[in-house]
C-alpha positions in Angstrom: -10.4 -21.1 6.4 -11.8 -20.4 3.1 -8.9 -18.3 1.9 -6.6 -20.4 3.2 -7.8 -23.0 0.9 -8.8 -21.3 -2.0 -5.1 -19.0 -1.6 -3.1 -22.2 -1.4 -5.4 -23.3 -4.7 -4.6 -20.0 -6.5 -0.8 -20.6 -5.8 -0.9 -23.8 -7.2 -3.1 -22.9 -10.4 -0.4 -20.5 -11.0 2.3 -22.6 -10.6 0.7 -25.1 -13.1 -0.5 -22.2 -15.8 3.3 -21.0 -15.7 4.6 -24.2 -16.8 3.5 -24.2 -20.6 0.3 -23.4 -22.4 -2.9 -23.6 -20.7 -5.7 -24.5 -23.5 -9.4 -25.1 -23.0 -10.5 -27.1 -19.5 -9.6 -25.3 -16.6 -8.8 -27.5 -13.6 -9.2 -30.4 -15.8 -6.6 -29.4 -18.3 -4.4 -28.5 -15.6 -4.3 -31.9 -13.4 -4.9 -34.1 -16.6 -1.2 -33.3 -18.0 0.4 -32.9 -14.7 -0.8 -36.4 -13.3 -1.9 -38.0 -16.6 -4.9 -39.1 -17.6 -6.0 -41.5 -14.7 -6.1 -38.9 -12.4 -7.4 -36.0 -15.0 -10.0 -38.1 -16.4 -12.1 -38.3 -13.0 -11.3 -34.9 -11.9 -12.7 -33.7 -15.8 -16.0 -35.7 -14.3 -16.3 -34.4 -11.0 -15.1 -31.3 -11.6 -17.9 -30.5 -14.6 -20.8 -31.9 -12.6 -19.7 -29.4 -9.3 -19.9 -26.7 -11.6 -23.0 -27.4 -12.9 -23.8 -28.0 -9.2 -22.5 -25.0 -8.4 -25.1 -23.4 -11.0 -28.2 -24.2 -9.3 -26.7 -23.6 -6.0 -27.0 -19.5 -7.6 -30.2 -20.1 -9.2 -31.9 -21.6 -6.4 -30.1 -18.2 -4.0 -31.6 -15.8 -7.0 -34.9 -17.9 -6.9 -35.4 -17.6 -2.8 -34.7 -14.3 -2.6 -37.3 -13.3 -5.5 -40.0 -15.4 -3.3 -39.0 -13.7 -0.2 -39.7 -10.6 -1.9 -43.2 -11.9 -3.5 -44.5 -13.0 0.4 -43.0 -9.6 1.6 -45.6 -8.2 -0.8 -48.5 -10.9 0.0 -48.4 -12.5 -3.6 -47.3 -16.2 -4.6 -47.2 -18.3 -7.2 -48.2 -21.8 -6.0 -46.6 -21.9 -2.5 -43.1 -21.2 -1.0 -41.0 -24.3 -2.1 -43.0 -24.4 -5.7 -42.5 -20.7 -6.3 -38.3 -21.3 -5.9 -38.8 -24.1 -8.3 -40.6 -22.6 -11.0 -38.5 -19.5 -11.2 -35.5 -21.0 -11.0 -36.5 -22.7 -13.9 -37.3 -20.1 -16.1 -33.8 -18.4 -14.8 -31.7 -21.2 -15.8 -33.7 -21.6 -19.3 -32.9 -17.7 -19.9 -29.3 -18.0 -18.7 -29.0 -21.2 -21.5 -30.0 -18.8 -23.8 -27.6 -16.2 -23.2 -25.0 -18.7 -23.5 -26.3 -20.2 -26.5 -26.0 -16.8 -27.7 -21.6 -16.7 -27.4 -19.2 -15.7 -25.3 -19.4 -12.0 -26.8 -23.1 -11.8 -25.0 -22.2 -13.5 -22.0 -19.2 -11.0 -21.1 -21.6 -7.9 -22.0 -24.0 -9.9 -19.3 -21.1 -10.2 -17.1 -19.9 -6.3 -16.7 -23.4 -5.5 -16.4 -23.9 -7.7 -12.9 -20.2 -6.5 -12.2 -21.6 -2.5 -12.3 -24.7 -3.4 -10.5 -22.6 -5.3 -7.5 -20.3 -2.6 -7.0 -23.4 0.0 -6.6 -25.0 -2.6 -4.2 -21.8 -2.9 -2.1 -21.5 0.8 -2.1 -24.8 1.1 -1.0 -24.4 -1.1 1.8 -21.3 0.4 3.3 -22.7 3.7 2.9 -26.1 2.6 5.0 -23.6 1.5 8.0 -22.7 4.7 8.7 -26.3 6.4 8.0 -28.3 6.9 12.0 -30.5 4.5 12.9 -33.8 5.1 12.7 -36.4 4.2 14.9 -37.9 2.0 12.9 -33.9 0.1 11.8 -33.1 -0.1 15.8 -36.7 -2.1 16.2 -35.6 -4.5 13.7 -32.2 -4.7 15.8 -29.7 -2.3 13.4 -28.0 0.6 15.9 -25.0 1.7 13.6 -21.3 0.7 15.2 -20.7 -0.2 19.0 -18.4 -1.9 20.4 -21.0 -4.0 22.9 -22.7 -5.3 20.0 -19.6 -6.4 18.6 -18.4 -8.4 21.0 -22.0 -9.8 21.8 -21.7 -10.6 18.1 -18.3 -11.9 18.5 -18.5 -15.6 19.8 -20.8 -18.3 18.1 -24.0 -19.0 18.6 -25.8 -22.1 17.2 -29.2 -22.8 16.3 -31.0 -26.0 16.4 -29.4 -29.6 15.7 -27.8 -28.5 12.7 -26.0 -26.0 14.0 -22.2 -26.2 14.4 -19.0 -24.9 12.8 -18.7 -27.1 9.6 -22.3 -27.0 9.0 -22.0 -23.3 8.5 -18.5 -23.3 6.8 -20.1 -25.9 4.1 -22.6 -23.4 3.0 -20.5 -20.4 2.9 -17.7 -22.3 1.5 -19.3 -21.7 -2.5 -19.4 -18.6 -1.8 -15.4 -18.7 -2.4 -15.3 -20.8 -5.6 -14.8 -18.4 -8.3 -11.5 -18.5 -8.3 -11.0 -21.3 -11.0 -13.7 -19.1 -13.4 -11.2 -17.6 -16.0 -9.0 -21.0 -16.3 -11.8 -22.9 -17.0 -12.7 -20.8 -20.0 -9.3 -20.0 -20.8 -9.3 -21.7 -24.6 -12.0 -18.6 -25.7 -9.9 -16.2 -24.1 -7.7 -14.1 -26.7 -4.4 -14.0 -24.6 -5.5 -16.6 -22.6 -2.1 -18.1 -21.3 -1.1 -14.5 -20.2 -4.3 -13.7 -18.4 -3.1 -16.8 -16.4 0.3 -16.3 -16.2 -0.2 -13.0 -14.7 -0.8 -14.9 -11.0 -1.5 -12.0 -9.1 -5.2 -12.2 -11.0 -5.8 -15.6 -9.2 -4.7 -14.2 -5.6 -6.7 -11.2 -6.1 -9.9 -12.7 -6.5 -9.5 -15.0 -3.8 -8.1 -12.1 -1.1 -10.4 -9.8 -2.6 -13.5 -11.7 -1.8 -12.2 -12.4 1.3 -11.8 -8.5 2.0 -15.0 -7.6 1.1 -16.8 -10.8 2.8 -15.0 -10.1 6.2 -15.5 -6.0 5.5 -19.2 -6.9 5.3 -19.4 -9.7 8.1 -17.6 -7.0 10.6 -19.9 -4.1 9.5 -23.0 -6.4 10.8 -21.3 -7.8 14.0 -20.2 -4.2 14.9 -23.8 -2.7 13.9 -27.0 -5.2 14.8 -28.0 -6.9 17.7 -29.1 -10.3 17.6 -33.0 -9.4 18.3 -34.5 -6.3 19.9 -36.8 -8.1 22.1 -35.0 -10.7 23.1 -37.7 -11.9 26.2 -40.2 -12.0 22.5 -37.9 -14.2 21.4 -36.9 -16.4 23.9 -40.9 -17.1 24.9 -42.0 -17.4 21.3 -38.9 -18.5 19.6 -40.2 -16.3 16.6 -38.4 -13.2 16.8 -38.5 -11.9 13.3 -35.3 -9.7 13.2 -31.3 -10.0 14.1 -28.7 -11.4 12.4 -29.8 -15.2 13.5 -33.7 -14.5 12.7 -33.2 -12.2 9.5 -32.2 -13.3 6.1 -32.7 -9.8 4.4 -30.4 -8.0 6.9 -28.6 -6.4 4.4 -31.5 -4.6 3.5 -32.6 -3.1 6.2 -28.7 -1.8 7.3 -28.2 -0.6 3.8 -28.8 3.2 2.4 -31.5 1.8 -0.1 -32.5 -1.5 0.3 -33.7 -2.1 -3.6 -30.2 -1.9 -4.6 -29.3 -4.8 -2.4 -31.8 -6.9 -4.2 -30.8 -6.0 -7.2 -27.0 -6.6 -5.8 -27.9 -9.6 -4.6 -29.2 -10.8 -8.1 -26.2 -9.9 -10.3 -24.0 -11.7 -7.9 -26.6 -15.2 -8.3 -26.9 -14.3 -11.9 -23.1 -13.5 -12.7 -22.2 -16.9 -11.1 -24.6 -19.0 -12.2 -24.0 -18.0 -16.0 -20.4 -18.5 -15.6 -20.6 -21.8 -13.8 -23.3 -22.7 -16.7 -20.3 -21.7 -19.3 -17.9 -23.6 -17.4 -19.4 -26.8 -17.1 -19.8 -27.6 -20.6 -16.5 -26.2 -21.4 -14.4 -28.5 -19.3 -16.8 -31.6 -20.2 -16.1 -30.8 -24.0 -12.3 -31.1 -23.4 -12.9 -34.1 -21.5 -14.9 -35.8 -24.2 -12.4 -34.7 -27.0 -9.6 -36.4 -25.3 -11.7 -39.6 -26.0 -10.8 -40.9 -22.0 -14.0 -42.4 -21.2 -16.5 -44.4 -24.3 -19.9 -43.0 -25.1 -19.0 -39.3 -24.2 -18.1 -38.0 -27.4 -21.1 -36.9 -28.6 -20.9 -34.2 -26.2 -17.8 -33.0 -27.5 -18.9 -31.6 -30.8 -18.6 -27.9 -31.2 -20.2 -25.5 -32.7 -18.9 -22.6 -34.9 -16.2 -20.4 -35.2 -15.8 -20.9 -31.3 -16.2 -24.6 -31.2 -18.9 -24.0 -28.2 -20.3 -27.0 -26.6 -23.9 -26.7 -27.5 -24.8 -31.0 -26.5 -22.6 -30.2 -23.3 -25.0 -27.0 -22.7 -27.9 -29.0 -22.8 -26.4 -31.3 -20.5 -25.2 -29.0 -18.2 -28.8 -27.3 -18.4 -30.7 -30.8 -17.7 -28.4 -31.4 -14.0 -28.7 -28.1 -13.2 -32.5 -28.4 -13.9 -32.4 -31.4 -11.7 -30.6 -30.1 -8.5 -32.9 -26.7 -8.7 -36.3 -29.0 -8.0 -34.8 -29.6 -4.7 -35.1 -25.9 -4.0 -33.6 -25.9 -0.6 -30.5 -24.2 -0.9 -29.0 -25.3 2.3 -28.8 -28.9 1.0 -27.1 -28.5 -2.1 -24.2 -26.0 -0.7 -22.8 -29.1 1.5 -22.6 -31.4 -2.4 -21.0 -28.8 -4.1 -18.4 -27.6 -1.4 -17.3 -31.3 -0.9 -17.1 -31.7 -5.0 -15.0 -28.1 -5.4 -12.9 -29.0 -2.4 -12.1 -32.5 -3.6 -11.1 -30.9 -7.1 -8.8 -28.3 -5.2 -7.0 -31.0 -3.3 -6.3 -32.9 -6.9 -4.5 -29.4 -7.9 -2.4 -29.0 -5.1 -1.2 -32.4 -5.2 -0.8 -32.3 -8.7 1.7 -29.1 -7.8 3.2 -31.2 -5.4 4.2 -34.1 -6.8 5.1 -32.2 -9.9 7.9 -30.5 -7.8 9.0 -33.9 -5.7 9.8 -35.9 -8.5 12.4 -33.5 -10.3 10.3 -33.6 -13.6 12.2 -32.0 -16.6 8.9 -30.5 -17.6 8.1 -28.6 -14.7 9.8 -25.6 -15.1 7.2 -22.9 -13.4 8.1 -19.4 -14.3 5.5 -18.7 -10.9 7.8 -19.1 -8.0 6.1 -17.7 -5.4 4.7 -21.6 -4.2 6.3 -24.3 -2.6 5.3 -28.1 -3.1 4.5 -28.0 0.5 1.8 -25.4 0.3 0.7 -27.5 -1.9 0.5 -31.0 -0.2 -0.8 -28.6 2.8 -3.8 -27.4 0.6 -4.5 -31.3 -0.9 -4.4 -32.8 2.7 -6.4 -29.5 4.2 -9.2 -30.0 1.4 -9.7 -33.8 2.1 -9.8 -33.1 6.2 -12.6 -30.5 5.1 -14.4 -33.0 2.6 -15.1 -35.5 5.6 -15.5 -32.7 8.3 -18.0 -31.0 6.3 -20.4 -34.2 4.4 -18.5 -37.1 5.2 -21.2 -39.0 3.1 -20.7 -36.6 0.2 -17.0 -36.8 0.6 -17.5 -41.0 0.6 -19.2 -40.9 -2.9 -17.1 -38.6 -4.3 -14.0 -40.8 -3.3 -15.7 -44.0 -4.5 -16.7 -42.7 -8.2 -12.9 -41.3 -8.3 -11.5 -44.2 -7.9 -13.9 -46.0 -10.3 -12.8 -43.9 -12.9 -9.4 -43.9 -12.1 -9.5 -47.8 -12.2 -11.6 -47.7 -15.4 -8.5 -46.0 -16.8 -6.3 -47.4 -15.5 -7.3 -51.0 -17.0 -7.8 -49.6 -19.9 -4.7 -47.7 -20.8 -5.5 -44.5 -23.9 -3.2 -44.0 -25.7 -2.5 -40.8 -24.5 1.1 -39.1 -23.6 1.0 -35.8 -22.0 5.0 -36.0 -20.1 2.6 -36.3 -17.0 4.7 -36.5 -13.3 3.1 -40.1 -12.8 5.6 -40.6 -15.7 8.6 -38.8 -14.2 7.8 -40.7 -11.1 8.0 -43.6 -12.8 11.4 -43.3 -13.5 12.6 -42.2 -10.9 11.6 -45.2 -9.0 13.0 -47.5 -11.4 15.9 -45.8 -11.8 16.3 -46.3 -8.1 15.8 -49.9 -7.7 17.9 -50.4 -10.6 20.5 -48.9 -9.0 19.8 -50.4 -5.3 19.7 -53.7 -6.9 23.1 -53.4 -8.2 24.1 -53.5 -4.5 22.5 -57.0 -4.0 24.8 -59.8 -4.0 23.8 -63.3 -6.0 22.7 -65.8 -4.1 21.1 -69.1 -5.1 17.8 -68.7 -3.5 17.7 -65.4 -5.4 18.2 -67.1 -9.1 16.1 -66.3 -12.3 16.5 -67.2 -15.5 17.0 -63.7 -17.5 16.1 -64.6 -21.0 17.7 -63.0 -24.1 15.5 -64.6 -26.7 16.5 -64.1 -30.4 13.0 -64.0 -32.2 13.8 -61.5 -35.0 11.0 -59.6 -35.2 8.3 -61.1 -32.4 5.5 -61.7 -34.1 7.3 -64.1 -36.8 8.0 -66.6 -33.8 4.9 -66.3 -31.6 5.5 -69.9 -30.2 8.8 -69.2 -29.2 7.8 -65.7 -27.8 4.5 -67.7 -25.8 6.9 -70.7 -24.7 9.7 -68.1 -22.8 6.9 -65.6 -21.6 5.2 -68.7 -19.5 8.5 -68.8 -17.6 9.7 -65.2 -17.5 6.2 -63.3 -16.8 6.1 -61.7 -13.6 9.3 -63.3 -12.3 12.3 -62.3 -14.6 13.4 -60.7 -17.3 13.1 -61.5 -21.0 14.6 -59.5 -23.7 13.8 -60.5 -27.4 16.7 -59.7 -29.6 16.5 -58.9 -33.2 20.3 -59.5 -35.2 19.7 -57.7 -38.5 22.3 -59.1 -40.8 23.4 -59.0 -44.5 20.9 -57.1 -46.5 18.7 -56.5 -44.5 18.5 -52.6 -43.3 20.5 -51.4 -41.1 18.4 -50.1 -38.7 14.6 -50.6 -37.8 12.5 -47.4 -37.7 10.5 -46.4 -34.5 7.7 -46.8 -35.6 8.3 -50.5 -36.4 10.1 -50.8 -32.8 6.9 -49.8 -31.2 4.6 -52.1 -33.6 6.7 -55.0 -31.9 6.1 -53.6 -28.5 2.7 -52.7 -28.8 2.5 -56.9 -30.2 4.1 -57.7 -27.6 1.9 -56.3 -25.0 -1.4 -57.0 -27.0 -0.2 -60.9 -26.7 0.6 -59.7 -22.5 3.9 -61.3 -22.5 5.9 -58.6 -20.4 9.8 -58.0 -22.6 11.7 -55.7 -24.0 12.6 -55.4 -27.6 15.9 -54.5 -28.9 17.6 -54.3 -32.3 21.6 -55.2 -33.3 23.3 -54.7 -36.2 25.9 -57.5 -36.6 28.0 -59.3 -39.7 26.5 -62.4 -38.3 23.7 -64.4 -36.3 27.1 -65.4 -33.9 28.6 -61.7 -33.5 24.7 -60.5 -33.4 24.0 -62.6 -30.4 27.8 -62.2 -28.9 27.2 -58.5 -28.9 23.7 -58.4 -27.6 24.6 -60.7 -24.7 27.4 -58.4 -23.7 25.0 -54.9 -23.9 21.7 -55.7 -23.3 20.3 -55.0 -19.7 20.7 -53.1 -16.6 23.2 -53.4 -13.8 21.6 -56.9 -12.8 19.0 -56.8 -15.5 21.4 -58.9 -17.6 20.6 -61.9 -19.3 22.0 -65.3 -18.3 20.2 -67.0 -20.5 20.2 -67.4 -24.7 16.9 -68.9 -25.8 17.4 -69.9 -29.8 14.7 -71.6 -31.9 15.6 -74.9 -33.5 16.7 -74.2 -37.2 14.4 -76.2 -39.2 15.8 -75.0 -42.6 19.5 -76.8 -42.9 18.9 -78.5 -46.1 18.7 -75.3 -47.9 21.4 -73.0 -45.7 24.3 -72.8 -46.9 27.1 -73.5 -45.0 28.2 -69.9 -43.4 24.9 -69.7 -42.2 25.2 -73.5 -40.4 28.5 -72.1 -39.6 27.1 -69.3 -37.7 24.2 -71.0 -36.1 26.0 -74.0 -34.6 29.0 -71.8 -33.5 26.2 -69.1 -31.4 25.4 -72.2 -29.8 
């Protein structure tokens, strides 16, 4: 189920990279200028914070197992759930510094845990096929059998928290990685290409899947659930099996050091880059200046612009979530916030593709919008199955901060889908409407109101607005005539919308060039509107000036009447 998910993701992510350039922010990036900013700006939140999650989720899994090993050798710090919390504080302080140290550093770090997990794997697979020993079939290991296998086969739950979802929300971060690269994409060199090369996305995600079902089959084929079993079932304390054991992997493997030191380059390696990931994406979301009070953490820092206020930030939650040092209770948080991220980016793919945008053009086009709303509908399922709690708050602070956005309105313009789909629907109705026969119960008064430029007749523009808003139309026509320029620039055109919206009186503004006030208003009644968007009205102010008009203009006025 986790492939599923995390393939139909991948799919989607490279969709959304092939459509134009892909710059700092990862998911954020991506969803923010597909759906627009009401839908990126909450996702930039969520998504940061499950990374950051995500980070002590791998420094708490590093942290247990270097207890485990201090009570294998009778030594402790302070106690067991102390001893996860103090070094899982100096971990995450030492991984700050190797990010405070630059990227250059932290990839050097990265191939290093890379080598390391590829010896430990090898080592593993290699101690499958190894005879048991005397000693490894007391602890329950007896190389490949088929009986084991299918004793190993079928489910069997422990305790009251034992189920299906529980166990699929803990392993579920194990398949997160997937989003690593596009999140630091903007530090990359070639960093569109890396993600325009799709096949990178969909080999992480079937690759872990490989070598997490190669490894789940190698222990269902090769240990028994307990080698006592009447021990167990009298004393319920059966130290070894799969269900007992946490360090199984040890014991099967060829040398069981090298799966500790496996087992800490693949806590390490994620929990650095889900440290540089964090502040990464929350830096993109503070520079687009979405949300108030955030932009002190978007300041960077050298050649690199790196995040260092975000680091610190990341660093403090991280530091936060690690106190709790039980990793089974943060996996559940951060597979509800990481699925509720991938559902945003398969629906962003989706609606992308339904509403005919002229900016999605995909060179990727091995996806289909309805992968994608399968994937978006799939991860929300999931969210509830899994926490339905977690999957509550992380709804409820979305749409707070989509709401938050959407009242407030930055000025932001990213040729988002939202706006495709926008006109598309009112292209629709406009057209649908045209259909509609006039009928008296149906009449509004549609307003062509000649202000001249709005904000010189506010009282004129107040006194139709009362009438028009949120029932009709109103259109206020500007006749430029004589000597006046011929055209008004776009700039200006917007300054009279962006009046006319600050004053919330909902009309259009439109611009004629005309020999005369009467030809002006003549010409604008004949080609302003829409199909039955047409004004039947002319709203005129009273001329208050004919003592020192000359007669054309009288002329003209009297005669538009």
């Amino acid at each position: 189920m986790s492939v599923v998910v995390t393939s139909i993701t991948a799919l989607s992510v490279s969709a959304i990279s092939t459509n134009g350039r892909v710059s700092s922010g990862g998911a954020y990036f991506m969803i923010s200028r597909t759906l627009g900013p009401e839908l990126g700006g909450p996702i930039g939140v969520v998504f940061s914070f499950a990374n950051a999650l995500a980070c002590a989720l791998n420094t708490v899994g590093f942290a247990e197992t270097v207890r485990d090993l201090l009570i294998e050798y009778d030594s402790q710090i302070v106690d067991a759930v102390n001893d996860v919390r103090i070094i899982g504080s100096v971990t995450v302080t030492v991984l700050l510094l190797i990010s405070l140290a630059g990227m250059e550093w932290e990839s050097k770090t990265q191939i290093l845990f890379f080598l390391v997990l590829m010896v430990s794997f090898t080592n593993y697979f290699v101690g499958t096929v190894i005879p048991a020993t005397p000693q490894k079939q007391s602890m329950g290991f007896f190389n490949y059998r088929s009986e084991i296998f299918m004793e190993n086969l079928f489910p069997d739950w422990r305790g009251p928290d034992g189920d299906f979802f529980r166990m699929f929300a803990i392993f579920f971060p194990s398949a997160i990685g997937i989003l690593a690269g596009a999140n630091i994409s903007g530090d990359l060199r070639t960093g569109a290409c890396v993600l325009r090369d799709a096949s990178g996305n969909l080999n992480d995600s079937l690759s872990l899947s490989l070598l997490n079902d190669t490894e789940s089959v190698c222990e269902s084929l090769s240990c028994s659930l307990g080698w006592n079993f009447t021990a167990c079932e009298q004393t319920q304390s059966c130290p070894f099996g799969l269900s007992n054991n946490f360090q199984v992997l040890v014991q099967v493997s060829g040398f069981g050091p090298l799966i500790y030191a496996g087992i800490f380059a693949a806590t390490l390696s994620s929990a650095l880059a889900f440290l540089v990931s964090a502040p990464k994406i929350f830096q993109c979301l503070c520079r687009d200046q979405i949300y108030p009070y955030i932009g002190f953490f978007g300041k960077g820092y050298g050649k690199n612009q790196e995040p260092l206020r975000a680091y610190l930030l990341c660093y403090i939650i991280a530091m936060c979530f690690i106190l709790i040092a039980e990793l089974n209770t943060i996996a559940p948080l951060i597979s509800n916030f990481f699925l509720c991220s991938y559902a945003l980016i398969n629906f962003s793919c989706f609606h992308a593709s339904i509403t005919n945008s002229p900016g999605w053009r995909p060179s990727f086009r091995y996806f289909s919008p309805w992968t994608g709303l399968f994937g978006a509908v799939a991860s929300v399922v999931l969210m509830f199955l899994l926490t339905w709690w977690a999957a509550l708050v992380a709804l409820v602070l979305i749409l707070f901060l989509f709401g938050y956005v959407a009242y407030k309105k930055p000025e932001v313009n990213w040729g988002s889908s939202v706006q495709a789909s926008t006109y598309n629907m009112a292209l629709s109705y406009s057209v649908s409407l045209a259909g509609v026969e006039d009928h008296v119960k149906n009449y509004r008064p549609q307003c062509l109101v000649l202000t001249g430029p709005p904000n010189l007749r506010p009282a004129l523009v107040d006194f139709v607005g009362s009438f028009t808003k949120n029932v009709s139309l109103m259109i206020c026509g500007d006749v430029l005539t004589g000597d006046e320029q011929s055209t008004v620039s776009r700039s200006d055109a917007s300054a009279m919308v962006k009046w006319l919206n600050k004053r919330k009186v909902r009309s259009f503004y439109t611009t004629f060039r005309a020999a005369g006030l009467r030809d002006g208003a003549r010409y604008l009644l004949q080609a302003s509107g829409l199909g039955k968007l047409r004004p039947n009205i002319l709203v005129m102010g009273m001329k208050m000036n004919w003592q020192e008009s000359n007669s054309q203009e009288i002329d003209n006025y009297v005669n538009t009447i």
